[in-house]
C-alpha positions as CSV (number, residue, x, y, z in Angstrom):
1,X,0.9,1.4,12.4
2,X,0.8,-2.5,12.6
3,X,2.1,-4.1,9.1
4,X,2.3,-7.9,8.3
5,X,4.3,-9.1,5.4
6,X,3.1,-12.4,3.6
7,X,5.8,-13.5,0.8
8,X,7.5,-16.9,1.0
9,X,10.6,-15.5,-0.6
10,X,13.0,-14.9,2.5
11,X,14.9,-12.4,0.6
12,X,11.7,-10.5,-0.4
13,X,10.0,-10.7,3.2
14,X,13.3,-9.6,4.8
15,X,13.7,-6.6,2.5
16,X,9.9,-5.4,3.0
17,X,10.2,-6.0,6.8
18,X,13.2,-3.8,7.0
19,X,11.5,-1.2,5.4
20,X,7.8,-1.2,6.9
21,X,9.5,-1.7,10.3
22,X,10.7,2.2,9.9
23,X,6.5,3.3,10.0
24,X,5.5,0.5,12.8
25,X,5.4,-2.7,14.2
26,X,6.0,-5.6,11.3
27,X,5.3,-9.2,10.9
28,X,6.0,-11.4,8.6
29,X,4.1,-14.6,7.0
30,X,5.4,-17.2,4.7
31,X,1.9,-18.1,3.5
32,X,-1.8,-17.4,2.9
33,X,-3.0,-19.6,5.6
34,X,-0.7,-17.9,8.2
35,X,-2.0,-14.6,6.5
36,X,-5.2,-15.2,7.3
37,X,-4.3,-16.6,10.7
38,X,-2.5,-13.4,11.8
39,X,-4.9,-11.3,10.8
40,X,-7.9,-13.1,12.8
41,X,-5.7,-12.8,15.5
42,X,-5.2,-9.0,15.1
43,X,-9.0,-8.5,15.3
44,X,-9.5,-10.5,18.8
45,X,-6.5,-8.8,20.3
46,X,-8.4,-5.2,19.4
47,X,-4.7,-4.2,17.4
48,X,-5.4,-5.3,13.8
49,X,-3.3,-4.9,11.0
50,X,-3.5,-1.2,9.1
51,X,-1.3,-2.2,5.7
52,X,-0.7,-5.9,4.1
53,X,2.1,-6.5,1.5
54,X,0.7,-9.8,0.5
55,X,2.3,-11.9,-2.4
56,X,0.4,-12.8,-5.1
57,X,1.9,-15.8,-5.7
58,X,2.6,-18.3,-2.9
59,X,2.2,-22.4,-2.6
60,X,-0.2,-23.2,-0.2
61,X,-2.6,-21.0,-0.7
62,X,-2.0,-17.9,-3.5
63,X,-2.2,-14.2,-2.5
64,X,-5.8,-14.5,-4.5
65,X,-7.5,-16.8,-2.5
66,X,-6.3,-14.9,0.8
67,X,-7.1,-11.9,-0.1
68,X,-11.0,-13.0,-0.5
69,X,-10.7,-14.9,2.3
70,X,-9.4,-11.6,4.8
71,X,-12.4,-9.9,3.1
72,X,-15.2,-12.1,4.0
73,X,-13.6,-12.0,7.9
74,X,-13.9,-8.2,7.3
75,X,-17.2,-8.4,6.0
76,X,-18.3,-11.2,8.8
77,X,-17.1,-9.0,11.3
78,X,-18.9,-5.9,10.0
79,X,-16.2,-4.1,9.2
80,X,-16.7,-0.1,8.0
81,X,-14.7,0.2,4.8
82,X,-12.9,3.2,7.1
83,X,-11.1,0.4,9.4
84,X,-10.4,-2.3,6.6
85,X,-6.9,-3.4,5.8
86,X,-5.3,-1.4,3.1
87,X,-3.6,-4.2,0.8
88,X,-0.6,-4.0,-1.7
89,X,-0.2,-6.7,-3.5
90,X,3.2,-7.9,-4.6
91,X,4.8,-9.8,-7.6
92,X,7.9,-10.2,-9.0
93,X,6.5,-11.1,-12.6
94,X,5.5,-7.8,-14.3
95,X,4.0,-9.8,-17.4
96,X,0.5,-9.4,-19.2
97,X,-0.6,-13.3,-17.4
98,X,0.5,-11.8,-13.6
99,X,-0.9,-8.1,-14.2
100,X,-4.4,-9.8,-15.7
101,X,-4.9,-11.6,-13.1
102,X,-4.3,-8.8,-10.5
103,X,-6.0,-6.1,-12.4
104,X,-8.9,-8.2,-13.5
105,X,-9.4,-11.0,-11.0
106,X,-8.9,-9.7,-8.1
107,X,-9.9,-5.6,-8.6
108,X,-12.4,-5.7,-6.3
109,X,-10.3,-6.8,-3.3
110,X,-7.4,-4.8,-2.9
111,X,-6.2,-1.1,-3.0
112,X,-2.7,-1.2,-5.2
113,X,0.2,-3.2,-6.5
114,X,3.7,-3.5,-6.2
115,X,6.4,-5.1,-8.7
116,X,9.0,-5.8,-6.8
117,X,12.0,-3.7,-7.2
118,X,15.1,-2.6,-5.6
119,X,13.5,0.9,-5.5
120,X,11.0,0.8,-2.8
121,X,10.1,4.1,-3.5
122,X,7.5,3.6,-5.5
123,X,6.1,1.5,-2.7
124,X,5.8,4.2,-0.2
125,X,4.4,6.4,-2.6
126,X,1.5,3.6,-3.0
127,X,1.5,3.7,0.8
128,X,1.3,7.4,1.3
129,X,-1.7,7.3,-1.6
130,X,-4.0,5.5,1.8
131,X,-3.0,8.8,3.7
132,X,-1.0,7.0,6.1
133,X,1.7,9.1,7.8
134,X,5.4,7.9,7.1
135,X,8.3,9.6,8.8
């Protein structure tokens, strides 16, 4: 499985690479624009991204306005919901203003959410929910 990381927190990106890179090949990205530039790239090289842990807020360009932007390229591309990219989205602010505006503006766009922990556990069991196969 290919994975990309976006999270400008070092420490974060780091941890989650460690631990995606035991189910597959994984990237990281500091931003949404590189986000959305890796992920075009996937597509033309025919090996795109299966799983996203993308950071909900990032300068730049927040995990929002990536996220819509990855699914018009999916949509552009005529992309069967089969074959889209599963997305988690990440925070490290589990407050009613963060969890609002994941729950409610952005619903539509991606499959779960992560607070970030120490315990990654709960974040494979939101992986294993898209019936991916982790060893």
């Amino acid at each position: 499985m290919k994975i990309i990381v976006v999270d400008d927190d070092k420490i974060c990106s780091t941890i989650f690479k460690l631990e995606m890179s035991k189910y597959g090949q994984c990237d990281i990205v500091n931003n949404g624009p590189n986000a959305i530039k890796a992920y075009k790239e996937s597509l033309e090289t025919g090996f795109p991204y299966k799983l996203m842990l993308l950071d909900i807020i990032m300068p730049d360009m927040d995990g929002g306005e990536a996220l819509r932007q990855i699914r018009q390229i999916e949509k552009d591309n005529n992309i069967p919901d089969i074959d889209k990219l599963r997305i988690i989205i990440t925070t490290a602010f589990d407050d009613w203003y963060n969890r609002n505006i994941i729950i409610n503006n952005l619903d539509y766009a991606y499959e779960n959410y992560f607070i970030k922990s120490p315990d990654l556990s709960a974040l494979k069991e939101k992986i294993l929910d898209f019936g991916f196969v982790l060893d």
